[in-house]
C-alpha positions as CSV (number, residue, x, y, z in Angstrom):
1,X,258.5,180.0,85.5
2,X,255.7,177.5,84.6
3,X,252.9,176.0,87.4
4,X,251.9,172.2,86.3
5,X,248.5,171.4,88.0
6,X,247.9,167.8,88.4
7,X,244.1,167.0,89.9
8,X,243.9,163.3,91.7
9,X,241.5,161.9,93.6
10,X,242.8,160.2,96.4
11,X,241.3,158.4,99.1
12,X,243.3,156.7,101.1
13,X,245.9,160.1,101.2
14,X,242.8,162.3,101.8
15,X,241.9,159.6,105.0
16,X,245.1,159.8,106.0
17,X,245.8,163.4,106.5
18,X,242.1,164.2,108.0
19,X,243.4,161.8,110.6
20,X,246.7,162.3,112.0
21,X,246.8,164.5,115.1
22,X,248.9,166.3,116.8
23,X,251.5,163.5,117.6
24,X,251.2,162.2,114.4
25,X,249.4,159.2,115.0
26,X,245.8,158.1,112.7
27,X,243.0,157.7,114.6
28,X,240.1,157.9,112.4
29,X,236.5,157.7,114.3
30,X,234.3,155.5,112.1
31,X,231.0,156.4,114.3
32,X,231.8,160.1,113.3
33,X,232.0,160.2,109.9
34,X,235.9,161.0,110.3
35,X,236.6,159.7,106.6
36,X,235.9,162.2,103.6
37,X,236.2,161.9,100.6
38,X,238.0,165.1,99.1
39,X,239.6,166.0,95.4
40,X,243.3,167.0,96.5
41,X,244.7,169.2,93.8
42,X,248.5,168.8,93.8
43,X,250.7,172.0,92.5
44,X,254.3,171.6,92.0
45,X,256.1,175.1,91.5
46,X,259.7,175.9,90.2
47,X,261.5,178.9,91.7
48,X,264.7,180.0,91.8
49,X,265.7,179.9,94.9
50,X,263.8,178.9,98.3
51,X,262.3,181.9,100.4
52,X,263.7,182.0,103.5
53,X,261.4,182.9,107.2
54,X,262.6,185.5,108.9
55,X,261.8,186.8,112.7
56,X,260.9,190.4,112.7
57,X,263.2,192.5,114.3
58,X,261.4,193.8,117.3
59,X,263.4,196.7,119.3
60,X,263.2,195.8,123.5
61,X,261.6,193.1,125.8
62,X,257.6,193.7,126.8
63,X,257.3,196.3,129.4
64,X,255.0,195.7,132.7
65,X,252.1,198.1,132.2
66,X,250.6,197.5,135.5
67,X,249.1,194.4,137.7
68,X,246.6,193.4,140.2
69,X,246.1,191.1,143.1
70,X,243.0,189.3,143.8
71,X,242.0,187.2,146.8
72,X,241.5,183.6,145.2
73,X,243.5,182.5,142.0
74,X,242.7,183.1,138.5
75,X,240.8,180.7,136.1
76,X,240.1,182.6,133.1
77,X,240.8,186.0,131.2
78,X,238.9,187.3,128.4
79,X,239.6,190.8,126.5
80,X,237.0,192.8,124.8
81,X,237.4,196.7,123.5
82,X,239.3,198.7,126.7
83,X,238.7,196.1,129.4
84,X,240.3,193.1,130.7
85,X,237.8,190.7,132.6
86,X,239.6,188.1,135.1
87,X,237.6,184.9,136.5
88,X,238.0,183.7,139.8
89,X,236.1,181.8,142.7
90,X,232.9,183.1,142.6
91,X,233.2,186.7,140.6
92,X,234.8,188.4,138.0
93,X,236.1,191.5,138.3
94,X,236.7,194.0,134.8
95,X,239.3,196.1,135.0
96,X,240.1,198.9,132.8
97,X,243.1,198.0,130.2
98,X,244.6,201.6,130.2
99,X,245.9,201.9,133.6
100,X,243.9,198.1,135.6
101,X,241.1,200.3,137.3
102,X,238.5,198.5,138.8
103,X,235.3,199.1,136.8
104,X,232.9,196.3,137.7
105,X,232.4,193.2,139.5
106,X,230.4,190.2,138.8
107,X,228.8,187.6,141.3
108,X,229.3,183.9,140.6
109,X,227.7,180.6,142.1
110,X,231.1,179.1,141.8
111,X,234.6,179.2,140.1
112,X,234.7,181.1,136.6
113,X,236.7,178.2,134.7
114,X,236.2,179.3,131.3
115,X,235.1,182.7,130.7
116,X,234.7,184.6,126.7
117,X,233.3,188.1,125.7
118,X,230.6,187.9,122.7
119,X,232.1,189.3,119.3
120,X,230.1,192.5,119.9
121,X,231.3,192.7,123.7
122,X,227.9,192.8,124.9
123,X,227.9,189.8,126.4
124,X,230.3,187.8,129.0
125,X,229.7,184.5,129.1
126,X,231.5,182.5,132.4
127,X,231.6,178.5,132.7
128,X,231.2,177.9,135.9
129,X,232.2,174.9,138.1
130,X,228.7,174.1,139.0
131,X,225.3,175.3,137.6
132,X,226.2,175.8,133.7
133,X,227.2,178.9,131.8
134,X,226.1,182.3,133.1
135,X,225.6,184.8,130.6
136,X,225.8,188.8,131.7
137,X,224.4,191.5,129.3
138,X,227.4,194.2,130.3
139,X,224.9,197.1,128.2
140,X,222.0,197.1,130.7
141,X,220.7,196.2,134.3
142,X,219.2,192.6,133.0
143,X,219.2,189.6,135.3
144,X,222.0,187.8,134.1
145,X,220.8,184.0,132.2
146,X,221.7,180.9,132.9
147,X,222.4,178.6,129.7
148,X,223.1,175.0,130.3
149,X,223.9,172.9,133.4
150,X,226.3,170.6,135.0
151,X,229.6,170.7,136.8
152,X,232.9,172.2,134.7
153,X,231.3,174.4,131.9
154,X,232.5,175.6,128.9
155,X,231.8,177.9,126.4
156,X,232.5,180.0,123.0
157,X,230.6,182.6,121.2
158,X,230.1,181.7,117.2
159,X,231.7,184.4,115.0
160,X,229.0,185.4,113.4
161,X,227.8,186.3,117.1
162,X,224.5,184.5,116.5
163,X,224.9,181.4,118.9
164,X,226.7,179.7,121.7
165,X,228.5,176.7,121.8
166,X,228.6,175.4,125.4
167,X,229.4,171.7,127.1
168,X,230.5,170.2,130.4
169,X,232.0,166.9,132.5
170,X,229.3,164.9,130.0
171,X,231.7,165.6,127.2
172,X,228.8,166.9,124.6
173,X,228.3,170.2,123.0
174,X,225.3,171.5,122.6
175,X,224.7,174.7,120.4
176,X,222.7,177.4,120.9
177,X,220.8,180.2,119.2
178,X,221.4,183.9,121.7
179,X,218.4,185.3,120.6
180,X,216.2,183.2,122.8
181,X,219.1,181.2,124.3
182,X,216.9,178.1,121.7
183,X,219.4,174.9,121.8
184,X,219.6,174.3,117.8
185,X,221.9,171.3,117.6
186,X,223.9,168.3,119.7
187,X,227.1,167.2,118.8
188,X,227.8,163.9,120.8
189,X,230.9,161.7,120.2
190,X,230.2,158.0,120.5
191,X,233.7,157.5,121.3
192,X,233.5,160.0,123.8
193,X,230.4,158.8,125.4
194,X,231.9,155.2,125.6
195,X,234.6,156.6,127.8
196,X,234.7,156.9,131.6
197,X,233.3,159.4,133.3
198,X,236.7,161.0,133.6
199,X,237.8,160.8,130.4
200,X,234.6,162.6,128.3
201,X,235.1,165.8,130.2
202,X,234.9,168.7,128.1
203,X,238.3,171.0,128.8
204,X,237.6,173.6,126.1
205,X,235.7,174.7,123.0
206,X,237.3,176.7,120.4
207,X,235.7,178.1,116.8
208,X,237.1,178.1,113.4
209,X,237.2,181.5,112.2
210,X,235.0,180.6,109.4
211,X,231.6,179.4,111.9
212,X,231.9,176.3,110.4
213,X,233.8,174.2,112.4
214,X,234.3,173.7,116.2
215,X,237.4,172.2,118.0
216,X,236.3,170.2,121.6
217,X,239.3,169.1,123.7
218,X,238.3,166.1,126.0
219,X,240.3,165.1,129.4
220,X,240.9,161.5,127.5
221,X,243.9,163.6,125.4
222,X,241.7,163.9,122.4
223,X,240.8,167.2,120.3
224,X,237.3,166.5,118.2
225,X,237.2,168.8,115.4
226,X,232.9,169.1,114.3
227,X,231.7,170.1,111.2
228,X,228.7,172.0,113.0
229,X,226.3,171.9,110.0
230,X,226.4,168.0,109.9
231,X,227.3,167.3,113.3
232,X,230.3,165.1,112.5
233,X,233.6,164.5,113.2
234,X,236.1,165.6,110.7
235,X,239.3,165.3,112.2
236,X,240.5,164.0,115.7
237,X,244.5,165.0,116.8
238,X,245.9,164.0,120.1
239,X,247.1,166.4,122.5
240,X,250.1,166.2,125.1
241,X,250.1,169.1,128.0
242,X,247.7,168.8,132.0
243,X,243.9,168.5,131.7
244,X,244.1,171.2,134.1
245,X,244.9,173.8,131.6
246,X,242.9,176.3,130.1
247,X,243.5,175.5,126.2
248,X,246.1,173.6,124.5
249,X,244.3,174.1,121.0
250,X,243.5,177.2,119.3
251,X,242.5,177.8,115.4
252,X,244.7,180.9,114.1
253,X,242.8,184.1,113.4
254,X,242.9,183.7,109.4
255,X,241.6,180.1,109.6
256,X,244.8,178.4,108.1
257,X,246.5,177.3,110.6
258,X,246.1,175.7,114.1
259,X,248.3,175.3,117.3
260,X,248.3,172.5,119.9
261,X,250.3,171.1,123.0
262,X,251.7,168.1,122.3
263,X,254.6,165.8,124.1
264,X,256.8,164.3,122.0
265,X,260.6,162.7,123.2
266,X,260.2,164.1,127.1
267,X,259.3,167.9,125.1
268,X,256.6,169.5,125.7
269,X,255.9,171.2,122.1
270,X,253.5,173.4,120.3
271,X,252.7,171.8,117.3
272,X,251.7,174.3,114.2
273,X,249.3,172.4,111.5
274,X,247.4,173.3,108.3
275,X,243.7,173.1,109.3
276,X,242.9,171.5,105.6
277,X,244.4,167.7,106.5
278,X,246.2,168.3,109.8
279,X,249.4,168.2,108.4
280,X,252.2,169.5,110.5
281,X,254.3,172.5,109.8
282,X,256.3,173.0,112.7
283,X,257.2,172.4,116.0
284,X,258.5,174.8,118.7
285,X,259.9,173.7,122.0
286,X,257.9,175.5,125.1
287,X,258.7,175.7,128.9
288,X,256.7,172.1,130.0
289,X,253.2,171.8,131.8
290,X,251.5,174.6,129.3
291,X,248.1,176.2,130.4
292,X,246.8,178.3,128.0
293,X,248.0,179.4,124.1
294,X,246.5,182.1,122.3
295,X,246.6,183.7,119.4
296,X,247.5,187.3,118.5
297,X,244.4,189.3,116.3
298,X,246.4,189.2,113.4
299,X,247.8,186.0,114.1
300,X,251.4,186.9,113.7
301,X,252.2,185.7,117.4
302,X,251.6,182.5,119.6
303,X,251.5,183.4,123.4
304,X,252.3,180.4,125.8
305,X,251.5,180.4,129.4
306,X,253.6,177.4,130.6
307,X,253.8,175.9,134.5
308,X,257.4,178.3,134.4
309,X,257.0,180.8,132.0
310,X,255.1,183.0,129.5
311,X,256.4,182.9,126.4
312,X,255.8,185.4,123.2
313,X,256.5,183.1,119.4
314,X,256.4,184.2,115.9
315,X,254.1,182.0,114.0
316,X,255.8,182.5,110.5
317,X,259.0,181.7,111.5
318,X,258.7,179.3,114.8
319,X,261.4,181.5,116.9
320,X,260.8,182.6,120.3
321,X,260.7,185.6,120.6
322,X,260.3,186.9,124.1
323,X,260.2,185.6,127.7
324,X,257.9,187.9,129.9
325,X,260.4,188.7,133.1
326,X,258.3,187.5,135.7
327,X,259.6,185.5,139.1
328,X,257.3,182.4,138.6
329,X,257.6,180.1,141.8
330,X,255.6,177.1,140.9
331,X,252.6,176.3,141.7
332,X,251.7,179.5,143.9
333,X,252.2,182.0,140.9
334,X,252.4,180.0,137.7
335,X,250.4,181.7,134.7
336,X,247.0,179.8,134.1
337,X,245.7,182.0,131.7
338,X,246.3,184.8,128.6
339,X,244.8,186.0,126.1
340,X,246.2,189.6,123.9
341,X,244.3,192.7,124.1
342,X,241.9,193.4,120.8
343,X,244.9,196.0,119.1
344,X,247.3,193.2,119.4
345,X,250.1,195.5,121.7
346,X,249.5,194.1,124.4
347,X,248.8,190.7,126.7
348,X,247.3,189.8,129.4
349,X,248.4,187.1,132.3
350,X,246.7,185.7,134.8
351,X,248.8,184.2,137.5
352,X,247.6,181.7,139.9
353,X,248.0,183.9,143.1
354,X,245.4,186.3,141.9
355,X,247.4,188.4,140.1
356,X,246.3,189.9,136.6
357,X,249.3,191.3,134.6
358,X,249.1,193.4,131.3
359,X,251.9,193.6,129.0
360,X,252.7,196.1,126.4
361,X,254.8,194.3,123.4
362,X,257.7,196.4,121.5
363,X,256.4,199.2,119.5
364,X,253.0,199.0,120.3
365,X,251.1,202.6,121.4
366,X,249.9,202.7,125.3
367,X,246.1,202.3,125.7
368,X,244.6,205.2,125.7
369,X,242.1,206.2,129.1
370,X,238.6,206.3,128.8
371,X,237.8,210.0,127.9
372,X,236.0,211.7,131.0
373,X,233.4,213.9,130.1
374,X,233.6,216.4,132.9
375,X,229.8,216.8,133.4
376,X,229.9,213.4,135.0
377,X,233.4,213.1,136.4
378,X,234.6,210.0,138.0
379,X,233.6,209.3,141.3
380,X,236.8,210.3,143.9
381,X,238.0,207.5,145.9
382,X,237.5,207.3,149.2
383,X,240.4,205.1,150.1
384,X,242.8,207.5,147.9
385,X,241.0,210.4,149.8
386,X,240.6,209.1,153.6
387,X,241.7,206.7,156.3
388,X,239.6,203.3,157.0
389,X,236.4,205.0,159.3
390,X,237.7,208.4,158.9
391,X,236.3,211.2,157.7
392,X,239.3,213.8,157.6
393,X,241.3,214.2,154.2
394,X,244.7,212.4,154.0
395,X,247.5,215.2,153.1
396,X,248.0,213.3,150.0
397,X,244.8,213.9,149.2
398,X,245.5,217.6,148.3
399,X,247.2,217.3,145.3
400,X,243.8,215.0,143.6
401,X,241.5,217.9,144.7
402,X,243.7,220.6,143.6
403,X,243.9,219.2,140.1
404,X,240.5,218.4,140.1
405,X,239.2,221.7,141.4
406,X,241.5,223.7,138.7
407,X,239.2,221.2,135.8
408,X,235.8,222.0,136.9
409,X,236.8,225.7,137.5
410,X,238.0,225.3,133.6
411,X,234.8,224.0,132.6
412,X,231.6,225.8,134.5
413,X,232.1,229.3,136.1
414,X,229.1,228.6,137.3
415,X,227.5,226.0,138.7
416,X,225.7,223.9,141.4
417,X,228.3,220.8,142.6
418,X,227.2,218.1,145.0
419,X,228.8,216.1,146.7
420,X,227.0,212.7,147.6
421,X,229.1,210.6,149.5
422,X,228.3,206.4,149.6
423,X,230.3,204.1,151.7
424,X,230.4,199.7,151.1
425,X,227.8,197.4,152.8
426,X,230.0,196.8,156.4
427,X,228.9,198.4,159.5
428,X,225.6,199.5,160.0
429,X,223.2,201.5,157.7
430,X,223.3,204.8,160.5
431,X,226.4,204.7,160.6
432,X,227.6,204.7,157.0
433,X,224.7,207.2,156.8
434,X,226.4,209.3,158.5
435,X,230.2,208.6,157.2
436,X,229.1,209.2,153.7
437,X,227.4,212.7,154.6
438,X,230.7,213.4,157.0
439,X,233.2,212.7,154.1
440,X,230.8,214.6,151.2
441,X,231.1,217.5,154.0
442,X,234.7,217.4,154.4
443,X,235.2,217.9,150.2
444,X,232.9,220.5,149.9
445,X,234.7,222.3,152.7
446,X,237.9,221.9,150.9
447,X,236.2,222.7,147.9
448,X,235.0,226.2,149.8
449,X,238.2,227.0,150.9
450,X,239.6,226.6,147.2
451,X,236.9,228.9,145.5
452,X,236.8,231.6,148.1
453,X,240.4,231.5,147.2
454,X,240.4,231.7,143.8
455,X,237.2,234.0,143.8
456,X,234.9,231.3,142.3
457,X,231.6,233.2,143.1
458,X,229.9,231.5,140.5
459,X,229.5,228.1,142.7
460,X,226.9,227.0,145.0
461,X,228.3,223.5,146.9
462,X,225.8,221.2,148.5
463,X,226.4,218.2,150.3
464,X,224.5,214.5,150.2
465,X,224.9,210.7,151.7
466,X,223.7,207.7,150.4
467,X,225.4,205.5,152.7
468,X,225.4,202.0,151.8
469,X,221.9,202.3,150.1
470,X,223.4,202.7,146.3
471,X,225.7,200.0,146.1
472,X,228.2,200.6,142.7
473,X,228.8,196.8,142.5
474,X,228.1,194.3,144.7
475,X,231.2,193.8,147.6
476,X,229.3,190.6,149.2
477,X,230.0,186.9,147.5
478,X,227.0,184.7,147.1
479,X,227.8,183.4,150.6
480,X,227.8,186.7,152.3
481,X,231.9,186.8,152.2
482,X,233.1,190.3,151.9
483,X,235.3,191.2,148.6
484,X,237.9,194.2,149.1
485,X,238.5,195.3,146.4
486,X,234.6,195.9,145.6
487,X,234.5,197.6,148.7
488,X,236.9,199.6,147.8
489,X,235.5,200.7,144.2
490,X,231.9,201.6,146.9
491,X,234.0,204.0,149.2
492,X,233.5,207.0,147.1
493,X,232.3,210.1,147.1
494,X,230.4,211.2,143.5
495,X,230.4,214.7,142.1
496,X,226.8,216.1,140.3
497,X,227.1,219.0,138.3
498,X,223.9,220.8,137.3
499,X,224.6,224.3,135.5
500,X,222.4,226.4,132.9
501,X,224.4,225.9,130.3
């Protein structure tokens, strides 16, 4: 087998393939700096016979893990470590990936349309409608910071985790150093800035891989890709799918490849395209009206959330591969967003009715729960444990404190265990007052009953309320609307364990 290597330089090929997009049509932007001159090494290879793609066999259909209705539709869904975080009008709530738990719940000014963990998973950043990009610092109690302004904001972390790229209906990007949230550079598109005011909006921002690059996708059906260090435009592609989607462009993880929505004979397609000249390498023909594609870690799969479906691809081959069994009735429960889970096993839907889905793909291992140190157990729930107002224990609340009771009794023979009771913000503060201390009472009582049966001398069992005083997320929106399902995660009762040991 011999390799013959032929080096040319040529210009008007290397113009040519910066420039086509997605639908194949040259559009090179003069203002930007779109031409470049590049040394194109050509490599012609003999072999014996051509390798042929194959789909990997996968064994079953992805399984329904578990799912979750909101009160307001889904916008945006970002993954980081063991939690899932799903945008909506006005707050975010982050939900444990193992089995959807509510952990926490974020207040907005308005609707989380864009939403993306940093690489660490410190921080979530969430472009909202109106006021710019919030930033939340999930490690501590900081007030969360504002970077940016405008109406319709978007965002994405660099890789390197060292700055923000973040932009808006004005259609420019403007990049920004974390440490100090300093604004270190402006790209701005003439031939954005020329268009109307409805055509520059900014619909997404995506990274290469690499830190060196950055895709924007503008409303006027134009993807920009920037060459960050000298603020130009090296490449512009057209896209074909609703500016109301999330993304219809994504770099692949390795930083070969790209994907885009494009319309081409009445088909909606994803187009698949070698980020070095734009050239196309294949097509694959999706459910219509996509709004949102994402990549799998390893970039071995292409998820599709489409107006009728959600659809699983392999990248290498172009085959479909699965087509989530969900009863989509458009518009009320259409995906709008997706994004997998950081092992790759699983994916994550959000549906327009509120609903978050996760997904666990063929062969992939369950995620595992958060380990609880049994020092500081869980709080118990008080909706699992009592009626709305009540302070008497639901029957089928036996079966919790009997497990329970058996795993601290396994742990300290001795001990001091308090109860402390909290309720949500409704009502008035005596009165939750005095629910929290009337439900901490009516565990400890059961609590009695179990170690005088079991002889558990060793335990002294105190009781506490807090009311609505210590709050374990905030249940209120910014205009004073009440949230359920923060309420809910407040109704608890919290166990405090203080032994010698």
């Amino acid at each position: 087998m011999k390799t013959h290597h032929l080096t040319l330089i040529l210009l008007l090929v290397s113009v040519f393939a910066l420039a086509t997009g997605c639908a194949g049509e040259s559009e090179p932007t003069p203002e930007s700096s779109a031409v470049i001159t590049t040394e194109t090494v050509v490599t012609t290879e003999t072999t014996e016979a051509p390798v042929e793609t194959t789909v990997p066999e996968i064994q079953g259909e992805p399984e329904l893990v578990w799912s979750h209705e909101h009160g307001h539709p889904i916008s945006s869904v970002a993954t980081s470590g063991e939690t899932v975080a799903v945008g909506e009008f006005k707050v975010t709530y982050i939900h444990h990936l193992s089995d959807g738990s509510l952990m926490d719940v974020l207040i907005h000014e308005h609707d989380v349309e864009d939403m993306e963990f940093s690489t660490d998973g410190r921080l979530l950043g969430a472009g909202q409608g109106y006021y710019g990009v919030l930033l939340t610092d999930l490690t501590d109690d900081a007030e969360p910071q504002t970077v940016g302004s405008g109406h319709n904001s978007r965002l994405a972390f660099s890789p390197d985790g060292l700055h923000i790229a973040t932009g808006n209906r004005d259609g420019v990007v403007w990049i920004w150093e974390l440490d100090g949230l300093t604004q270190t550079a402006t790209l701005e598109n003439p031939d954005v800035a020329s268009n109307t005011v409805t055509q520059r909006w900014l619909l997404a921002i995506d990274y290469h891989p690499a830190g060196e690059l950055l895709a924007a996708t503008h409303t006027d059906g134009t993807i920009y890709i920037w060459d960050i260090a000298n603020q130009e435009v090296v490449q512009s592609l057209q896209y074909g799918a609703d500016v109301t989607a999330n993304n219809t462009f994504r770099f692949s993880p390795d930083g070969n490849g790209m994907a885009c929505a494009v319309t081409e004979s009445g088909e909606q397609l994803i187009r698949l395209m070698a980020v070095d000249g734009g050239d196309a390498i294949r097509d694959m023909v999706v459910p219509e009206r996509v709004m949102d594609l994402n990549f799998s870690p390893d970039g071995s799969l292409l998820a599709v959330a489409s107006r009728e479906a959600t659809t699983i691809w392999d990248v290498a081959s172009g085959e479909l591969i699965s087509t989530l069994d969900q009863t989509i009735t458009p518009p009320d429960n259409t995906p709008k967003a997706l994004t997998f889970t950081p092992d790759g096993g699983h994916l994550a839907v959000g549906l327009w009715d509120g609903t978050i889905e996760l997904w666990r793909l063929p062969g992939a291992e369950p995620i595992a729960p958060p380990p609880i140190d049994m020092r500081t157990p869980p709080p118990l729930p008080g909706d699992v444990l009592f009626d709305t107002g009540s302070a008497e224990l639901k029957q089928e609340a036996f079966v919790e404190l009997e497990a329970l009771a058996e795993e601290l009794y396994a742990n300290f023979t001795k001990a001091t265990i308090t109860f402390v009771g909290h309720t949500d913000s409704r009502g008035d503060a005596q009165s939750n007052l005095q629910l929290s201390i009337d439900r901490a009472q009516a565990i400890k009582d059961w609590f009695q009953d179990w170690a005088d049966a079991k002889g558990a001398s060793g335990w002294v069992l105190l009781v506490d309320g807090k009311g609505d005083t210590e709050l374990k997320v905030p249940d209120v929106d910014i205009e004073g609307n009440f949230l359920d399902d923060a309420g809910a995660l407040n109704r608890r009762v919290e166990i405090e364990i203080d032994t010698d040991e």
